[in-house]
DOTORRO-996979 format. One record per residue: residue in three letters; z, x, y negated of N, C-alpha, C in turn. Coordinates in pm, 1 decimal, always signed. Layout:
REM residues N
LOMAR kepa      n.Z      n.X      n.Y     ca.Z     ca.X     ca.Y      c.Z      c.X      c.Y
LOMAR  ALA        Z        X        Y        Z        X        Y        Z        X        Y
...
//
This chain:
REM residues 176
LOMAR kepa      n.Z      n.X      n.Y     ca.Z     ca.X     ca.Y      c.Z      c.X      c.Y
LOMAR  UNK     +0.0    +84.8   +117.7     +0.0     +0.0     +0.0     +0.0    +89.1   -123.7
LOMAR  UNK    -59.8    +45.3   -203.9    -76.9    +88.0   -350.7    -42.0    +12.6   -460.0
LOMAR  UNK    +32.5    +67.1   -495.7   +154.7    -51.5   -633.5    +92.2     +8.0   -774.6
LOMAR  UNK    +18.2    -49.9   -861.9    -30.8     +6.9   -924.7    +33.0    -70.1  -1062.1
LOMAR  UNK    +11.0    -34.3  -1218.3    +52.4    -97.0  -1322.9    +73.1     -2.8  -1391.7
LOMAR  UNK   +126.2    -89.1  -1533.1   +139.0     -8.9  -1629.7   +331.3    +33.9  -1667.5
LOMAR  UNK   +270.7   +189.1  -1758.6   +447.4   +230.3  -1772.8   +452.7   +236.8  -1902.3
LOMAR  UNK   +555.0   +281.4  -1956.0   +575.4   +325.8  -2038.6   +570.7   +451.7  -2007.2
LOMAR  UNK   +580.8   +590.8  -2127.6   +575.1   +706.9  -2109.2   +765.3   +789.9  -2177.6
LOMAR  UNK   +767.9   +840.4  -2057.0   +938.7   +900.2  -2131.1   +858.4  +1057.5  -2101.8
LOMAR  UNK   +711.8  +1138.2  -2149.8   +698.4  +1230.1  -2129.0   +608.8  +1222.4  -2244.0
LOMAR  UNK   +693.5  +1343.4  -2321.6   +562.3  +1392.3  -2427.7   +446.3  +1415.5  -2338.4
LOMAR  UNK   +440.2  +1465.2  -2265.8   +270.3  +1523.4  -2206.2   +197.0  +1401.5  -2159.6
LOMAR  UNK   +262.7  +1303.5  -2163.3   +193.0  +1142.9  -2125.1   +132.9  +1092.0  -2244.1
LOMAR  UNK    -26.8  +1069.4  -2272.0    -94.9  +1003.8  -2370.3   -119.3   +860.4  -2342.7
LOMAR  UNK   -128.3   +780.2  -2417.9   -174.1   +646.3  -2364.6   -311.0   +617.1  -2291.0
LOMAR  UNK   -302.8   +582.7  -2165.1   -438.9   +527.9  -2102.7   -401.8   +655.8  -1992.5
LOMAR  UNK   -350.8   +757.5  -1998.7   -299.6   +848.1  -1890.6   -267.8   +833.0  -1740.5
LOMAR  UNK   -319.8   +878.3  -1658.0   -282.1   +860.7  -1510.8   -199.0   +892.2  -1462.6
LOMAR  UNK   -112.0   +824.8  -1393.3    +31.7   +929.6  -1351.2    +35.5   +911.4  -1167.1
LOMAR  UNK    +59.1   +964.9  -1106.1    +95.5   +932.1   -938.2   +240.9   +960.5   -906.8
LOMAR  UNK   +340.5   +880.3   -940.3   +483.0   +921.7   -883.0   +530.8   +985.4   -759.5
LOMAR  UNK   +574.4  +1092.8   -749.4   +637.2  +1111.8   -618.5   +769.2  +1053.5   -557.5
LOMAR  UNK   +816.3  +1036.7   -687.3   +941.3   +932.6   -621.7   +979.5   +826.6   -767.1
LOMAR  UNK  +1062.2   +773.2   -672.1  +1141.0   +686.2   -825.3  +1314.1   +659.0   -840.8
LOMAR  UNK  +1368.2   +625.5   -938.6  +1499.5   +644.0   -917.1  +1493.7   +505.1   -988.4
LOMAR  UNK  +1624.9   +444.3   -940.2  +1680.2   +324.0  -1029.4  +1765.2   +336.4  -1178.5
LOMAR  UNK  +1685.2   +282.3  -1273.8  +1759.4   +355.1  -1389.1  +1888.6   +238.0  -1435.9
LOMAR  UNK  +1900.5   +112.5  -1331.0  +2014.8    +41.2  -1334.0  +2151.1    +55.8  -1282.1
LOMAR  UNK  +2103.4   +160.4  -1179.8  +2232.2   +176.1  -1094.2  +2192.1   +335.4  -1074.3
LOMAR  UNK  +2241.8   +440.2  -1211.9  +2231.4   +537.4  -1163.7  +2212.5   +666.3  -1077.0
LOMAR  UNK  +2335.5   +591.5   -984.8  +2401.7   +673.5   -853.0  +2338.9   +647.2   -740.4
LOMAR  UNK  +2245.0   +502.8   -780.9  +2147.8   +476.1   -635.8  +2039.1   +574.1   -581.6
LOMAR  UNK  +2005.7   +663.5   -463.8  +1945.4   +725.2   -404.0  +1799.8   +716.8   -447.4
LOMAR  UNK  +1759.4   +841.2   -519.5  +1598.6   +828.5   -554.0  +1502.7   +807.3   -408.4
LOMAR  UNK  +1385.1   +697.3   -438.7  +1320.0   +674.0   -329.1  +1205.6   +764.1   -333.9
LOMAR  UNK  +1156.9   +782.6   -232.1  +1032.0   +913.0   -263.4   +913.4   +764.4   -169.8
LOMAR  UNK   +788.6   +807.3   -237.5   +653.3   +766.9   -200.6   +619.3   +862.0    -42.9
LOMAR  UNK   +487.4   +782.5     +2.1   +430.8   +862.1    +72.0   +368.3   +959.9    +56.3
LOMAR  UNK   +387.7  +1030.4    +98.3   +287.4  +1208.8    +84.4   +175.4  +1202.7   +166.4
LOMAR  UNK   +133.0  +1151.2   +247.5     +7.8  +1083.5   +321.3    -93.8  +1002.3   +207.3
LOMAR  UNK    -14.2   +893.9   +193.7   -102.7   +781.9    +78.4   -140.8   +829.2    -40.7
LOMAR  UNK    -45.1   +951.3   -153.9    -43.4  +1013.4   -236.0   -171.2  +1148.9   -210.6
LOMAR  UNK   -144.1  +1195.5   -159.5   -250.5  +1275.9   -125.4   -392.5  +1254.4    -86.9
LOMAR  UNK   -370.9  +1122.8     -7.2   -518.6  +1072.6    +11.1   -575.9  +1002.4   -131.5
LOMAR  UNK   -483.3   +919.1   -196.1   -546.3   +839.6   -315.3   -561.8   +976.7   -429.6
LOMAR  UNK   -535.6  +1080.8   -442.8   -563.7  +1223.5   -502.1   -676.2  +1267.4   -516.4
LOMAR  UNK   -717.2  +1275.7   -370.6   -792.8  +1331.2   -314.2   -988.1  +1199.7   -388.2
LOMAR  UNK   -946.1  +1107.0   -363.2  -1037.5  +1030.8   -375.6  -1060.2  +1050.8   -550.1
LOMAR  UNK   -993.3  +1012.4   -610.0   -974.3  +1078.0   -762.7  -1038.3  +1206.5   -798.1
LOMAR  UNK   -952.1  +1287.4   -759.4  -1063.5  +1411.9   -789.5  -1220.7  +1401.7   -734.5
LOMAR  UNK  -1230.3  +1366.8   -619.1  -1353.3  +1376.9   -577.9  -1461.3  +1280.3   -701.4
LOMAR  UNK  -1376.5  +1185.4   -770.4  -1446.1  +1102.1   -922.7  -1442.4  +1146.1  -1017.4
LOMAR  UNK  -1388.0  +1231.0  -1022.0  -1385.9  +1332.5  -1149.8  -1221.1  +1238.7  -1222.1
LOMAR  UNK  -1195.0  +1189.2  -1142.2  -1071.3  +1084.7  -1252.1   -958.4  +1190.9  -1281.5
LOMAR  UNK   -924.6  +1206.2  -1399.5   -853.0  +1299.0  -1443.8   -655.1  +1242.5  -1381.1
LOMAR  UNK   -594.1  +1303.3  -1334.5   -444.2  +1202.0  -1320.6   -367.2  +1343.1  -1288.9
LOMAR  UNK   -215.1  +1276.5  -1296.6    -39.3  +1385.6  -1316.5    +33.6  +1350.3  -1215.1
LOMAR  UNK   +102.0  +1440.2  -1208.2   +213.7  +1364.3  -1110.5   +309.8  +1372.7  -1180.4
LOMAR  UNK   +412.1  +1300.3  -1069.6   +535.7  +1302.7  -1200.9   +684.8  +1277.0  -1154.6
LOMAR  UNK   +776.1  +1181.1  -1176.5   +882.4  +1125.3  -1119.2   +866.1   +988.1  -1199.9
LOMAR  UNK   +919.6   +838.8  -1167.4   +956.9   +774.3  -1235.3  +1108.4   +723.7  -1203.4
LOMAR  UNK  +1086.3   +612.3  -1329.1  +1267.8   +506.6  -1290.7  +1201.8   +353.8  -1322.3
LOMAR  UNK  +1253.2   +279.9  -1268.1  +1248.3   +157.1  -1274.3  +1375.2   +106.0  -1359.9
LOMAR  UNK  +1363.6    +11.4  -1433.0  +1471.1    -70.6  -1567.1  +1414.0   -201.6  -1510.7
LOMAR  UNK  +1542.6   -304.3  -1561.2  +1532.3   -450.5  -1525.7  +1480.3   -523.2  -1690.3
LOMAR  UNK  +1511.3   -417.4  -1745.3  +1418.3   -464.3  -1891.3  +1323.2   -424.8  -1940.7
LOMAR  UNK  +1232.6   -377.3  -2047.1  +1169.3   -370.4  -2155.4  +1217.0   -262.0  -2217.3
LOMAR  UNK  +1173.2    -89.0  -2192.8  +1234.8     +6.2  -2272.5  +1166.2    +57.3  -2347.3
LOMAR  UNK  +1171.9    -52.0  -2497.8  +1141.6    -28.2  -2616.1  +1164.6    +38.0  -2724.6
LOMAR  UNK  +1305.4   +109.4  -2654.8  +1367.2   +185.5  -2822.5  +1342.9   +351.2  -2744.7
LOMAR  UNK  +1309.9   +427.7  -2886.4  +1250.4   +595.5  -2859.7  +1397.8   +637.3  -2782.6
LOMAR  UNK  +1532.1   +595.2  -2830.8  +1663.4   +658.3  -2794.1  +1682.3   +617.6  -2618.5
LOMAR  UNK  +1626.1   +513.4  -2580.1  +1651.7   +440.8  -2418.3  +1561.9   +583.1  -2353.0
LOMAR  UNK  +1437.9   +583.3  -2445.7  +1325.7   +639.0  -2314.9  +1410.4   +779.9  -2290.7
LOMAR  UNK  +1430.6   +826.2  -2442.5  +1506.5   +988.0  -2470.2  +1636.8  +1050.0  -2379.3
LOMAR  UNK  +1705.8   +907.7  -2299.6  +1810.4   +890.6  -2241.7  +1754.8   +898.9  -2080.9
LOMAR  UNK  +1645.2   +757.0  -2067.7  +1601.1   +777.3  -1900.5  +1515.3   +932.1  -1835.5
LOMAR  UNK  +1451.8   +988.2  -1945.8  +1398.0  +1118.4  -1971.3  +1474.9  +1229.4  -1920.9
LOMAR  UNK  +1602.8  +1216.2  -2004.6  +1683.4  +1353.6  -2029.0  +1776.4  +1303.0  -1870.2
LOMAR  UNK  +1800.5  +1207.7  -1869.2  +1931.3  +1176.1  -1698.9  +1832.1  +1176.6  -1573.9
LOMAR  UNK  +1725.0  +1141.1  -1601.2  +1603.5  +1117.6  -1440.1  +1513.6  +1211.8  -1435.6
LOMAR  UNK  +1546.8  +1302.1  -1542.7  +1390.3  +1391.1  -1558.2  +1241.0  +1328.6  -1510.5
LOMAR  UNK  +1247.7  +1185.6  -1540.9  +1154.0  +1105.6  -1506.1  +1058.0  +1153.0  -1626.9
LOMAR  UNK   +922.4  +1084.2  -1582.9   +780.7  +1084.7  -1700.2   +741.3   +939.4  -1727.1
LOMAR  UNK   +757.0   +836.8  -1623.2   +725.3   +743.0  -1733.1   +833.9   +605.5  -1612.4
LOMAR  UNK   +829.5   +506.1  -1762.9   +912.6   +401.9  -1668.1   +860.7   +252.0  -1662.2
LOMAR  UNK   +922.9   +189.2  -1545.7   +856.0    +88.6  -1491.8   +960.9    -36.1  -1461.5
LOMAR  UNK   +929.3   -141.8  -1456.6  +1047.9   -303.0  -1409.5  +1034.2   -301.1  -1249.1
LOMAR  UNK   +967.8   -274.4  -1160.4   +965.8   -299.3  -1048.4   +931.6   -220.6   -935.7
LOMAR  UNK   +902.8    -49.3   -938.9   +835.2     -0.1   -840.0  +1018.4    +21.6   -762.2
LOMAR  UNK  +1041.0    +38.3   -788.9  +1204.3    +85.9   -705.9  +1242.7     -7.9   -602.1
LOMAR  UNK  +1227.4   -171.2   -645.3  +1252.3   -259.2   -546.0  +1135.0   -228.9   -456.9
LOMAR  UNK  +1011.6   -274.8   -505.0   +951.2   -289.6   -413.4   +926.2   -181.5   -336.4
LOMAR  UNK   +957.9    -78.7   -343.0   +949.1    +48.3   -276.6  +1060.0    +30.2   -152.5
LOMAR  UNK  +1185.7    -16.8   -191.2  +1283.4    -36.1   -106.7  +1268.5   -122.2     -4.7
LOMAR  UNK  +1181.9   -240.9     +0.6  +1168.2   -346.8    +53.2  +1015.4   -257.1   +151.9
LOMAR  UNK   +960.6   -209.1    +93.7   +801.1   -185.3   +183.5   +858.7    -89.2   +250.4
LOMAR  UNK   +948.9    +30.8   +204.8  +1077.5   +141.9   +313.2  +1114.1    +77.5   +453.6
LOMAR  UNK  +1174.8    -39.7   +409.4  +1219.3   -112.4   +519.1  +1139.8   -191.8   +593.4
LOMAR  UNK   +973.5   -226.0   +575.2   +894.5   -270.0   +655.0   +842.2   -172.8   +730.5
LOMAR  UNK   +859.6    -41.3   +672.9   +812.0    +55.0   +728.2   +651.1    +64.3   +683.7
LOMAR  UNK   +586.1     +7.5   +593.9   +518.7    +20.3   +518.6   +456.2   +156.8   +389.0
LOMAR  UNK   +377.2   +220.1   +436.3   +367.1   +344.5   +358.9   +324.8   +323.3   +239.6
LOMAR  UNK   +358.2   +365.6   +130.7   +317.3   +317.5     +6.4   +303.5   +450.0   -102.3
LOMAR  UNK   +242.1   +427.7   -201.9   +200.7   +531.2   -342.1   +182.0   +430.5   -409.1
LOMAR  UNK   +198.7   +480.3   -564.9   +201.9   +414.8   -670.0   +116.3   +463.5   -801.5
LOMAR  UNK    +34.5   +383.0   -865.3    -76.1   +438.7   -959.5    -27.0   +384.8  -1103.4
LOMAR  UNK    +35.2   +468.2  -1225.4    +75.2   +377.6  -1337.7    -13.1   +434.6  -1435.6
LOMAR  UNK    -77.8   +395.1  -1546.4   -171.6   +407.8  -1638.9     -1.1   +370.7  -1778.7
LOMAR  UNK    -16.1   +499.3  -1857.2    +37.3   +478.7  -1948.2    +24.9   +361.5  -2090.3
LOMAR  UNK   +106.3   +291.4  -2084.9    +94.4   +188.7  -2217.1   +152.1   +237.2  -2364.6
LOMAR  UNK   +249.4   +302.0  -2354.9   +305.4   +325.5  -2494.9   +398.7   +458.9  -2428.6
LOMAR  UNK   +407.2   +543.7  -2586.4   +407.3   +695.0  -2583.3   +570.9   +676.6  -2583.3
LOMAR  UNK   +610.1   +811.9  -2519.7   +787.5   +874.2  -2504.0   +832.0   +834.8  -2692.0
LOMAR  UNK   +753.4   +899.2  -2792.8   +774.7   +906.6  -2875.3   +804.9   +793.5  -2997.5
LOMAR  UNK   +747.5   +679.2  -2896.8   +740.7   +590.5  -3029.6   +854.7   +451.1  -2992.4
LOMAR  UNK   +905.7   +366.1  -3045.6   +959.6   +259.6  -3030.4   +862.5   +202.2  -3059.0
LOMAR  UNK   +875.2    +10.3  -2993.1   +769.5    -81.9  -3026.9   +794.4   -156.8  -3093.8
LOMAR  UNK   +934.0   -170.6  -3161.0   +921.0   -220.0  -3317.5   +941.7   -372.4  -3282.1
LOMAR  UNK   +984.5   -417.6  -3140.1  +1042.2   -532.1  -3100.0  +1108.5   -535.4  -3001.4
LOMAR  UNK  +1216.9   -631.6  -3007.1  +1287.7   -623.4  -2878.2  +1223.8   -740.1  -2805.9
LOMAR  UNK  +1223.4   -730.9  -2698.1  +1145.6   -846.1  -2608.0  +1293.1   -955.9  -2560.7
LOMAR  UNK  +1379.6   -890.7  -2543.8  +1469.1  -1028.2  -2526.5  +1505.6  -1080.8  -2583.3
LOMAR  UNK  +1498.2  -1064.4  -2740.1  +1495.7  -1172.4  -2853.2  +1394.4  -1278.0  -2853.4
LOMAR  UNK  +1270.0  -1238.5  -2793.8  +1182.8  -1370.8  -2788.0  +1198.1  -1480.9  -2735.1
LOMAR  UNK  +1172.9  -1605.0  -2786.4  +1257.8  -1732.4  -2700.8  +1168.3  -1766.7  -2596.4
LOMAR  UNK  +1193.1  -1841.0  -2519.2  +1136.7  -1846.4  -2406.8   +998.7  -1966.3  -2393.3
LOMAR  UNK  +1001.4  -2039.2  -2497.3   +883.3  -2133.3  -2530.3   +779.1  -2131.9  -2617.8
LOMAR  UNK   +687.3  -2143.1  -2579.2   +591.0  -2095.4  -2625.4   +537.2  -2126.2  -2805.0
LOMAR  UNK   +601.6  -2257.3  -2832.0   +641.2  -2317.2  -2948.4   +721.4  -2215.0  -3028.5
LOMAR  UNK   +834.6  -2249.5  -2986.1   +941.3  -2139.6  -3043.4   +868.3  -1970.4  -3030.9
LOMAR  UNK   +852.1  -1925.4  -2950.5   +746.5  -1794.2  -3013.2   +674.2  -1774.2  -3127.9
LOMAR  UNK   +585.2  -1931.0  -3118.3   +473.1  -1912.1  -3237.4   +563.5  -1863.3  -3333.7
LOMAR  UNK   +584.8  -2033.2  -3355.7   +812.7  -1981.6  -3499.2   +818.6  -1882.4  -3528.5
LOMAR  UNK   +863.4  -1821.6  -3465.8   +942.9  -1676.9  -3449.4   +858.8  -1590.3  -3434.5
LOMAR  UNK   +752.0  -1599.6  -3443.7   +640.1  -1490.0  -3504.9   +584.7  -1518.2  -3650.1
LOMAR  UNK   +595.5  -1647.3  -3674.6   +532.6  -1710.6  -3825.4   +645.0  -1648.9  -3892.0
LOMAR  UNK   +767.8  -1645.5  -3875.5   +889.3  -1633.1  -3947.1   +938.6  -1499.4  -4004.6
LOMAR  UNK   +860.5  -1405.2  -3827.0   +892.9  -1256.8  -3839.1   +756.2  -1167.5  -3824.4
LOMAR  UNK   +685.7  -1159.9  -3914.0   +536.3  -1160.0  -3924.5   +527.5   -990.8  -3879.0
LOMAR  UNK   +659.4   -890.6  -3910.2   +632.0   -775.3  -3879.7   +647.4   -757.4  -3738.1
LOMAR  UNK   +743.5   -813.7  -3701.5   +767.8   -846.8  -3508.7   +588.8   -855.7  -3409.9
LOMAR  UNK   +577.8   -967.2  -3486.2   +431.4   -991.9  -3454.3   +360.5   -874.1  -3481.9
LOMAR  UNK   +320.7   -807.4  -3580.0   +203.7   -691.2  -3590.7   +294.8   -597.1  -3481.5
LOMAR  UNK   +379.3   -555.1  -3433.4   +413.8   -477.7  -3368.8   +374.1   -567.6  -3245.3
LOMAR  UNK   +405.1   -618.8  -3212.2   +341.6   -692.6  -3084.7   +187.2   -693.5  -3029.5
LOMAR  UNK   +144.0   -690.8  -3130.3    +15.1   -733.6  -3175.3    -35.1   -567.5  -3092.7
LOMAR  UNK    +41.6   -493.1  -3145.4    -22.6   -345.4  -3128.9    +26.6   -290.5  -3023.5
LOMAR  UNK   +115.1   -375.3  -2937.5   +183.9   -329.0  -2827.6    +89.2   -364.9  -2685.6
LOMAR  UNK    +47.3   -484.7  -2743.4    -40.0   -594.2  -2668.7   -214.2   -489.7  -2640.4
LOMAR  UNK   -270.9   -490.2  -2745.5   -358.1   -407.3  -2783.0   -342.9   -275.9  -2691.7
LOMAR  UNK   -252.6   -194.0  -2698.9   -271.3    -21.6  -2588.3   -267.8   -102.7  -2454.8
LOMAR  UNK   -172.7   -221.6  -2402.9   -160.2   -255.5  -2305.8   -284.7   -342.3  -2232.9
LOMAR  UNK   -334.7   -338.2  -2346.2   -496.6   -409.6  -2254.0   -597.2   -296.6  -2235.4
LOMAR  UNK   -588.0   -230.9  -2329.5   -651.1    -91.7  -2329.1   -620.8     -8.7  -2186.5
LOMAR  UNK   -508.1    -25.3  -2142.8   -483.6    +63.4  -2022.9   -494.3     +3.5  -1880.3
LOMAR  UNK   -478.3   -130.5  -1910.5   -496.8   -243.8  -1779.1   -683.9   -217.8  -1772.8
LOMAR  UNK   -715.5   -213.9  -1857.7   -867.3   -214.8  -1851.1   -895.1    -89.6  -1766.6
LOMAR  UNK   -854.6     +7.7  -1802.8   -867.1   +179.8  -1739.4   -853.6   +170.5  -1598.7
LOMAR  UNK   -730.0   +119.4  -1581.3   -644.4    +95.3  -1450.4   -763.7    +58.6  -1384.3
LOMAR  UNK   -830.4    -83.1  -1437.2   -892.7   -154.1  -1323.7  -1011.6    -57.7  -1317.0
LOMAR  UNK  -1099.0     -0.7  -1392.5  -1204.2    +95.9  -1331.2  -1185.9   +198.0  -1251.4
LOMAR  UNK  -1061.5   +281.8  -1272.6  -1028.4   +343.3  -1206.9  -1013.1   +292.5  -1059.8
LOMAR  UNK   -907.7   +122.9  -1030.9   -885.4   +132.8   -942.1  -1023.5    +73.3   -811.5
LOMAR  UNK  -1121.8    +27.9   -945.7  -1291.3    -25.7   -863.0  -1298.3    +95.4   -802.6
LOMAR  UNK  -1330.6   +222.1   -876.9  -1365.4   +369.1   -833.3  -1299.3   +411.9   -689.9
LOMAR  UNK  -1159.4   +356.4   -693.1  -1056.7   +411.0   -585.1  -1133.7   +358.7   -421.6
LOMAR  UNK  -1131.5   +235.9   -476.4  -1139.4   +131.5   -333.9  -1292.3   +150.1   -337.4
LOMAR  UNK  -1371.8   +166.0   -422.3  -1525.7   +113.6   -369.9  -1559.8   +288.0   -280.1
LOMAR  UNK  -1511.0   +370.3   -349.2  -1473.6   +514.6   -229.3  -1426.9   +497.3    -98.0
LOMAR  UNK  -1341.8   +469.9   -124.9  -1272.4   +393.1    +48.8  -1369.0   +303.5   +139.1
LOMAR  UNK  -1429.7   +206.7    +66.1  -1539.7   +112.0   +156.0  -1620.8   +187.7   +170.5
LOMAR  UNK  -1741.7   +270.3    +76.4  -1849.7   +355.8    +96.7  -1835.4   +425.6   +240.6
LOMAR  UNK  -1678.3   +511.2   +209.6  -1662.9   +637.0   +333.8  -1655.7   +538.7   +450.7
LOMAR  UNK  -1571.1   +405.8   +480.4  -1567.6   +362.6   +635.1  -1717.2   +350.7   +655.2
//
């Protein structure tokens, strides 16, 4: 399996639209919880297919958060305690859960927003209806342009992702 998506970047050397291949991941909720490592089989083979495309990609470490790590001081923190490069809401569970199917897995994240920058909104202030959003964007018009521009790299890199990941798999069908 291949868990692919977008991160944030807690690594200066991470640009936006950037390829990363994790070798492992740590939980950045529960510190003390045991970093999970990827496959070195799946990792190496999905590498391997990449280079052979000329697709430029890093390796790295990540952490998984149950939130939205929007402020420069969070990333500066999961950075400096995980020596992680970029972070993610979900590869840690699901890594734990496909561990225990016995399921081999690697993970592909395309960078959305830089170590360096905050996004100039908090996401759990947004209300949960879609009404009340509009509101609360009419109200907080700078919230919105930051959104606006958060939204923007993040389509920018989902877009990357997906050519890249046509490139990955239409390699794989060609070779069987």
């Amino acid at each position: 399996v291949i868990v692919a998506g977008i991160s944030g970047s807690l690594s200066s050397k991470l640009d936006i639209c950037d390829l990363i291949i994790p070798q492992s991941v740590f939980n950045g909720d529960i510190p003390d919880a045991p970093e999970k490592l990827f496959d070195t089989n799946v990792i190496q083979e999905m590498k391997s297919v990449m280079v052979k495309s000329g697709i430029e990609i890093q390796s790295g470490t990540a952490v998984c958060c149950n939130r939205m790590i929007d402020k420069k001081a969070d990333k500066d923190w999961l950075h400096e305690h995980f020596k992680a490069d970029c972070v993610d809401m979900e590869s840690y569970h699901l890594l734990r859960i496909l561990q225990e199917s016995l399921i081999p897995t690697a993970m592909i994240r395309i960078v959305s927003d830089l170590a360096d920058e905050s996004l100039g909104l908090d996401f759990s202030k947004l209300p949960s209806s879609r009404l009340e959003v509009k509101w609360y964007f009419l109200t907080h018009p700078l919230i919105y342009l930051a959104f606006r521009a958060a939204r923007k790299k993040a389509v920018a890199a989902m877009d990357r992702l997906n050519l890249v990941l046509q490139t990955i798999f239409q390699d794989k069908i060609v070779s069987r």
